[in-house]
C-alpha positions in Angstrom: 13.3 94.4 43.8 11.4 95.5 40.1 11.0 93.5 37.3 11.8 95.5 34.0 10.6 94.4 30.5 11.2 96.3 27.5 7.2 95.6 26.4 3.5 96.9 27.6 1.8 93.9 26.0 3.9 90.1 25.9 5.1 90.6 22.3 3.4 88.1 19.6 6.7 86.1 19.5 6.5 84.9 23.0 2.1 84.5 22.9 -0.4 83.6 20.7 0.9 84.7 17.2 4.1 83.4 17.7 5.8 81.9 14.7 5.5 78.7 13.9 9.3 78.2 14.6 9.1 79.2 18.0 6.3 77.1 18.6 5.6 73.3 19.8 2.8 71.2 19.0 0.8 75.0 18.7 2.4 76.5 21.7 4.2 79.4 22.0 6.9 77.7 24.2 9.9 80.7 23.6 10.0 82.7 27.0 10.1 86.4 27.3 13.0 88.2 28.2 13.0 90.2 31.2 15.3 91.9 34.3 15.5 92.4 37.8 17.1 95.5 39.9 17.9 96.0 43.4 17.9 92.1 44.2 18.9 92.5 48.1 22.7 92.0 48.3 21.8 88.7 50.8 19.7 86.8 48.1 21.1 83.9 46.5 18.0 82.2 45.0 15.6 83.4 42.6 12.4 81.5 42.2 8.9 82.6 39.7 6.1 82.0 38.2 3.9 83.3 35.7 0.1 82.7 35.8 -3.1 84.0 34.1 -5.9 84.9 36.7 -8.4 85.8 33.7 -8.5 82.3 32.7 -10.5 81.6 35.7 -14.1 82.4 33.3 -12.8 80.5 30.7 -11.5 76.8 32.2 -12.2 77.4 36.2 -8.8 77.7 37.6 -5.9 80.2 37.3 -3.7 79.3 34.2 0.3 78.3 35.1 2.4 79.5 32.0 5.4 79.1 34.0 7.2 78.3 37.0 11.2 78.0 38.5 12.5 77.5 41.5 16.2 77.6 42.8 17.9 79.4 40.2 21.1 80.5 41.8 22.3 84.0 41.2 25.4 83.4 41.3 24.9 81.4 38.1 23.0 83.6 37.1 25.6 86.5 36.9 27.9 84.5 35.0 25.7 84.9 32.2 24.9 88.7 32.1 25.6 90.1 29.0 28.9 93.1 29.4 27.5 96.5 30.1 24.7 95.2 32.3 24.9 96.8 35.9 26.0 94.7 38.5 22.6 96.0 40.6 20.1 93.9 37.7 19.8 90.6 36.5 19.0 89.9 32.9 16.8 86.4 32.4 17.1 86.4 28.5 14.9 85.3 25.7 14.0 81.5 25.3 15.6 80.8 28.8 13.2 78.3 30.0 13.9 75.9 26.7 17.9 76.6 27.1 18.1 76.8 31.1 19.3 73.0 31.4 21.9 73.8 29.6 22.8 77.3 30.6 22.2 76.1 34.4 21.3 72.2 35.5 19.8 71.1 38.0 17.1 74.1 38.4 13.7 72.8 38.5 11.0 74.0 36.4 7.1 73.0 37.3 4.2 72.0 35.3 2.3 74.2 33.4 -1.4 74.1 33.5 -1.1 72.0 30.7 -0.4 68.8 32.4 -3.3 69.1 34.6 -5.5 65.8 34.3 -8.4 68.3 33.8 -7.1 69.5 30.6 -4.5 66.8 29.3 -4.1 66.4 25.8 -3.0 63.2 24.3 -0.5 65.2 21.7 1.4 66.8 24.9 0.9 63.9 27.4 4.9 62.7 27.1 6.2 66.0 26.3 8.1 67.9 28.7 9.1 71.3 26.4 4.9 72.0 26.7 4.4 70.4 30.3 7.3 71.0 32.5 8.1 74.9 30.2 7.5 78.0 29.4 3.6 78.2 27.6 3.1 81.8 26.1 -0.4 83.1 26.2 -2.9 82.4 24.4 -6.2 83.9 25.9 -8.9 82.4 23.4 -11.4 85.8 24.4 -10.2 88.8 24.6 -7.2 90.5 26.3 -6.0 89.0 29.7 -3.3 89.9 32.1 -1.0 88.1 33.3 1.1 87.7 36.5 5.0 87.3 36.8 5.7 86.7 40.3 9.3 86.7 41.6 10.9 86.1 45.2 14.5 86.0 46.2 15.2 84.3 49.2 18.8 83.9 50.8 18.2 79.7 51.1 17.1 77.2 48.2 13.8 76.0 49.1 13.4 72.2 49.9 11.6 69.6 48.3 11.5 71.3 44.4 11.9 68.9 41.6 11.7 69.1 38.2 8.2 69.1 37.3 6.7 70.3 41.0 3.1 71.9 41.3 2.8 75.5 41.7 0.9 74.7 44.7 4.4 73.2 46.1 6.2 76.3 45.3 3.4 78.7 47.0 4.3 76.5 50.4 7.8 76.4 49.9 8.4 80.1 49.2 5.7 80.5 52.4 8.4 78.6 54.4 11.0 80.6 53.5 10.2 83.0 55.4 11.4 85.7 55.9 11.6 86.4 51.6 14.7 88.2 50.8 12.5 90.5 48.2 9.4 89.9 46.4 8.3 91.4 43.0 5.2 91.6 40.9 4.4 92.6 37.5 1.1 92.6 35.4 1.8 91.3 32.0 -1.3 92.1 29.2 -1.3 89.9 26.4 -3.6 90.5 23.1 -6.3 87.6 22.5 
């Protein structure tokens, strides 16, 4: 399994320079588009999560900008634009924001912004900054950043809306043996 996007760098409107439109309370909070071949003919579930290792120097921990779990592909395929090969999966732009309605019941985590060590009162009741897609926004220079996706042929257990990443890491660890795995190194300007 790859991961394709149609970028080098995360594009402003999904990071730091995004538009004011496609931001919430300063967030960039419209997802990138991007697609995934050769998903193993057994998979059925697709689960991800995006995460900033180079925040570590700046607020001590690896930053979550995104995670999903239990996104069935067969859902998933009803929603592939015409033309699209039946051996990739497109995950289009702004899905995280439209996903409960393209697809309920699929959980998405918290972000790193609903940690207790960084809570903001302004987001503290707000689940399009806590519980979605956060674009970049690296406050010193250029960081990379990490899309991780698995496919496993069961839904993992015990994923609600608004899980920790550190559930998901356990979960998909369970799963064993993962269907595919992918990973993909995402710079984004500061």
């Amino acid at each position: 399994m790859r991961i394709i996007t149609d970028f080098g760098t995360i594009p402003d409107r999904y990071a730091k320079r995004a538009p004011q439109s496609l931001t919430r309370k300063g967030r960039p909070v419209v997802s990138f588009p991007f697609r995934l071949e050769d998903v193993p003919q057994g998979a059925r579930y697709l689960h991800w999560m995006l995460v900033d290792p180079d925040s570590v120097p700046v607020c001590g921990f690896p930053w979550i900008h995104w995670s999903l779990a239990n996104l069935p592909i067969e859902a998933l395929l009803a929603l592939q634009p015409e033309g699209i090969g039946s051996s990739v999966l497109a995950i289009p732009e702004d899905f995280s924001r439209n996903l409960s309605n393209l697809i309920p019941g699929v959980p998405q985590g918290r972000t790193s912004a609903a940690s207790p060590l960084v809570m903001e009162k302004e987001i503290a009741d707000d689940p399009a900054v806590l519980m979605r897609y956060n674009g970049p926004t690296p406050p010193d220079r250029v960081h990379d950043y990490v899309l991780s996706v698995w496919a496993t042929r069961e839904a993992l257990p015990d994923l609600e809306e608004g899980f920790w990443l550190n559930a998901l890491a356990h979960a998909i660890h369970s799963a064993q043996p993962v269907a595919a795995a992918a990973r993909a190194w995402l710079p984004a300007d500061a």
